[in-house]
C-alpha positions as CSV (number, residue, x, y, z in Angstrom):
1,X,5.1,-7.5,11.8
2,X,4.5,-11.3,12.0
3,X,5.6,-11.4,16.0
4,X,2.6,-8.9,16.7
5,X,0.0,-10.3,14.1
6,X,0.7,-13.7,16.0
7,X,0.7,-11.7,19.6
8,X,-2.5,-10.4,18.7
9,X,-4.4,-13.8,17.8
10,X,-3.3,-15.2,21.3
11,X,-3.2,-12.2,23.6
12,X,-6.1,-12.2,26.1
13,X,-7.3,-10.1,28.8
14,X,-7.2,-11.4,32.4
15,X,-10.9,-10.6,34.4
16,X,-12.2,-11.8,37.8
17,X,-8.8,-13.3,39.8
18,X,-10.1,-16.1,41.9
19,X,-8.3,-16.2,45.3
20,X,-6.0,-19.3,46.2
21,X,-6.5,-20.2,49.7
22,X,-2.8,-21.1,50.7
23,X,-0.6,-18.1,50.2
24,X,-3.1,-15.6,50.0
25,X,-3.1,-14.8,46.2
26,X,-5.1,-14.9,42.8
27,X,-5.1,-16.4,40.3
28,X,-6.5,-15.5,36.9
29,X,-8.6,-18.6,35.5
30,X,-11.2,-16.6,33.2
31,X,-10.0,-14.4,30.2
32,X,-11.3,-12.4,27.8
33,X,-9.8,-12.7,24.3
34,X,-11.4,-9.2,23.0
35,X,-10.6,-7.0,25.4
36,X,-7.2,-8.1,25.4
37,X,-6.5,-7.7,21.7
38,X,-8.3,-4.5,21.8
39,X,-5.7,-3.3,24.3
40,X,-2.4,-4.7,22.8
41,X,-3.8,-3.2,19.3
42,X,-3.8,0.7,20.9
43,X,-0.4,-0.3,22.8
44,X,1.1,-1.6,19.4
45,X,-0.5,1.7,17.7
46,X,1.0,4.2,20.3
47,X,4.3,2.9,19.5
48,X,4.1,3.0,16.1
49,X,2.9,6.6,16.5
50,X,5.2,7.5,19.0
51,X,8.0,6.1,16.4
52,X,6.4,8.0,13.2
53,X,5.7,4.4,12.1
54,X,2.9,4.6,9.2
55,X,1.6,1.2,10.2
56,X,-1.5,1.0,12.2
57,X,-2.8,-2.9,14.1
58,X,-6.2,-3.0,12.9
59,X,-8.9,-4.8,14.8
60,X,-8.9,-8.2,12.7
61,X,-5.3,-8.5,13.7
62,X,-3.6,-7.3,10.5
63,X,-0.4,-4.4,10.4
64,X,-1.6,-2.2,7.4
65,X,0.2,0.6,6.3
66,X,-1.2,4.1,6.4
67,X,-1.3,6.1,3.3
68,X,-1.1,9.5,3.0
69,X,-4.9,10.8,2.8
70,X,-4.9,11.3,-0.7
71,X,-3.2,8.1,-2.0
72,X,-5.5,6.3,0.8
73,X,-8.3,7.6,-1.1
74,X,-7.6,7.4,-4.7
75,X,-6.4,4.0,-4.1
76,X,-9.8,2.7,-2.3
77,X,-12.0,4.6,-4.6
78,X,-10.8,3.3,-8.0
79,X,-12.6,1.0,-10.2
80,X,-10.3,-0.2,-13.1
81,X,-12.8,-1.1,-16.3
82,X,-10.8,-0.9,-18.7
83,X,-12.0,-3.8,-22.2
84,X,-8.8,-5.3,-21.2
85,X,-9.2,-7.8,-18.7
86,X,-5.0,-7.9,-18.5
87,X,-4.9,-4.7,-17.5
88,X,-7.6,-4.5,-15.2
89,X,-5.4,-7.3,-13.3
90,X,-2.1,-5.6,-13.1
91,X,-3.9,-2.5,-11.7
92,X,-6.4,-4.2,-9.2
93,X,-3.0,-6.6,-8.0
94,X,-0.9,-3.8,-7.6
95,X,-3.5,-1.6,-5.9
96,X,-4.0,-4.7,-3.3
97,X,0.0,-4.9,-2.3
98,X,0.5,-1.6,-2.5
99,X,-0.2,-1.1,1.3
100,X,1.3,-4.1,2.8
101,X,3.9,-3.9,5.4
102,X,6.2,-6.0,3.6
103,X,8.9,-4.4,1.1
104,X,9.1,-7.3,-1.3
105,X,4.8,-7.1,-1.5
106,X,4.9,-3.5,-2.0
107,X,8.2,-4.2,-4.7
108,X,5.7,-6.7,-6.6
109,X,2.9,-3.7,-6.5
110,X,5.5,-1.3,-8.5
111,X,6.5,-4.2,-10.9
112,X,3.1,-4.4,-11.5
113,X,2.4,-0.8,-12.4
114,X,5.2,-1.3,-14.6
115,X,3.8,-3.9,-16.3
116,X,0.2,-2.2,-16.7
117,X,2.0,0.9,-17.7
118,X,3.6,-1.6,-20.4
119,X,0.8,-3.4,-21.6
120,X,-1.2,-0.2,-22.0
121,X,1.7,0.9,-24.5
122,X,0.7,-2.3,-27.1
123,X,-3.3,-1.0,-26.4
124,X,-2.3,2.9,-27.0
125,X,-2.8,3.7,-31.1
126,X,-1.0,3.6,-33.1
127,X,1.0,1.2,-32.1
128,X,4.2,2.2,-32.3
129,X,5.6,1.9,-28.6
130,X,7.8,5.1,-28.8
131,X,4.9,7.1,-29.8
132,X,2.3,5.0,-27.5
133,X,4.8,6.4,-24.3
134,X,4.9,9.6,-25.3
135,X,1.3,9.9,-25.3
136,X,0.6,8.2,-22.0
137,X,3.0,10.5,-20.4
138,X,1.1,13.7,-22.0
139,X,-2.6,12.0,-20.5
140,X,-1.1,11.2,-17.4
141,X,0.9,14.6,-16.9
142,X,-2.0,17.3,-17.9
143,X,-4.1,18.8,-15.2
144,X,-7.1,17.0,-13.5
145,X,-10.4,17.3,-14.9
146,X,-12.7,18.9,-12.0
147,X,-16.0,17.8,-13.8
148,X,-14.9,14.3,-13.1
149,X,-13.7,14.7,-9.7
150,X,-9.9,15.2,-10.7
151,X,-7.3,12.4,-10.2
152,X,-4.1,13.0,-8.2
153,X,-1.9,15.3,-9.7
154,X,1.5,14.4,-10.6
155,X,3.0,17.6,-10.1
156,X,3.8,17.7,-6.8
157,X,7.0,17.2,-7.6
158,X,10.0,19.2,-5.6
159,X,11.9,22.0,-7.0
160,X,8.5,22.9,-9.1
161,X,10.2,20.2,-11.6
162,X,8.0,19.4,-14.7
163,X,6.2,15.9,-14.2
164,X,6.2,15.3,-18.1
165,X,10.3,16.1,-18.2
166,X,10.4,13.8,-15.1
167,X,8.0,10.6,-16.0
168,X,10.1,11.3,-19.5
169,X,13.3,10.9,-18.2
170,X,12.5,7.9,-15.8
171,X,10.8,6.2,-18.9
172,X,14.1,6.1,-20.7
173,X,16.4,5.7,-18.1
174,X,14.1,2.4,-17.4
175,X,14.1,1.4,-21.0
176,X,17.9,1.8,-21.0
177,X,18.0,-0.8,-18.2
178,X,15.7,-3.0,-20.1
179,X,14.0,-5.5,-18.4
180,X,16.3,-6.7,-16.2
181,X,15.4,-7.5,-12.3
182,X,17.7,-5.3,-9.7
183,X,18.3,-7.1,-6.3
184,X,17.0,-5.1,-3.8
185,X,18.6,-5.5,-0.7
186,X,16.5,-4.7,2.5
């Protein structure tokens, strides 16, 4: 992704050849910078298409991934005001990598949901951690509100599985593990 970020700041678009007068040819002296990274960004964005590549070359230059619809929207419409300034920066910091082409980035955006789902644990009453899980799984499993626009819903789960029995099980396979950092190899 860093060959055609770099591709794009230096590509150019050749205009108005001027003719050489020995060997009757052109030359292009005049270039314009636009027009050229205009073109190389719907190139690069017709291959990643053509590949089922769910990056997209915006204009500024950057390769973004593309987020399902619904994710893309939750995830640029959120606000996170919570009284706990902590929080609010685990969720805001993990919102920002989520979409990045890199793996590691995006890895760093799930360790920080982790760490916001963990910190809201010791701000859930009472505050007994067990308990305080328990309780975030229920909020976070029951069906959307509609009078305040719904959230995503995390029961779109295969095989009709329960999300509760799920996000219940992952909890305490995770807590299991502990803390420990697993090498991702990529």
């Amino acid at each position: 992704m860093e060959v055609i970020e770099f591709c794009h700041r230096h590509v150019s678009m050749p205009i108005a050849p001027e003719p050489h007068v020995y060997s009757a040819h052109r030359h292009y002296l005049h270039f314009r910078r636009e027009d050229g990274q205009a073109r190389f960004a719907d190139e690069i964005n017709t291959i990643f298409a053509r590949n089922h590549l769910a990056y997209e070359l915006q204009a500024n230059g950057e390769v973004r991934r593309i987020l399902p619809p619904v994710l893309r929207e939750a995830l640029t419409s959120s606000e996170f005001r919570s009284e706990d300034e902590q929080l609010n920066r685990l969720l805001e910091s993990a919102r920002r990598r989520f979409s990045d082409p890199d793996f590691h980035v995006r890895y760093d955006a799930v360790r920080d949901l982790w760490d916001a789902f963990e910190r809201l644990k010791t701000l859930e009453p009472p505050h007994d951690i067990r308990r305080s899980s328990t309780a975030l799984i229920a909020r976070a499993t029951q069906e959307p509100d509609p009078s305040v626009g719904g959230r995503i819903r995390l029961s779109l789960l295969k095989g009709g599985t329960d999300s509760q029995t799920v996000l219940t099980q992952s909890y305490a396979e995770e807590t299991r593990m502990g803390n420990v950092p697993i090498a991702v190899d990529v």
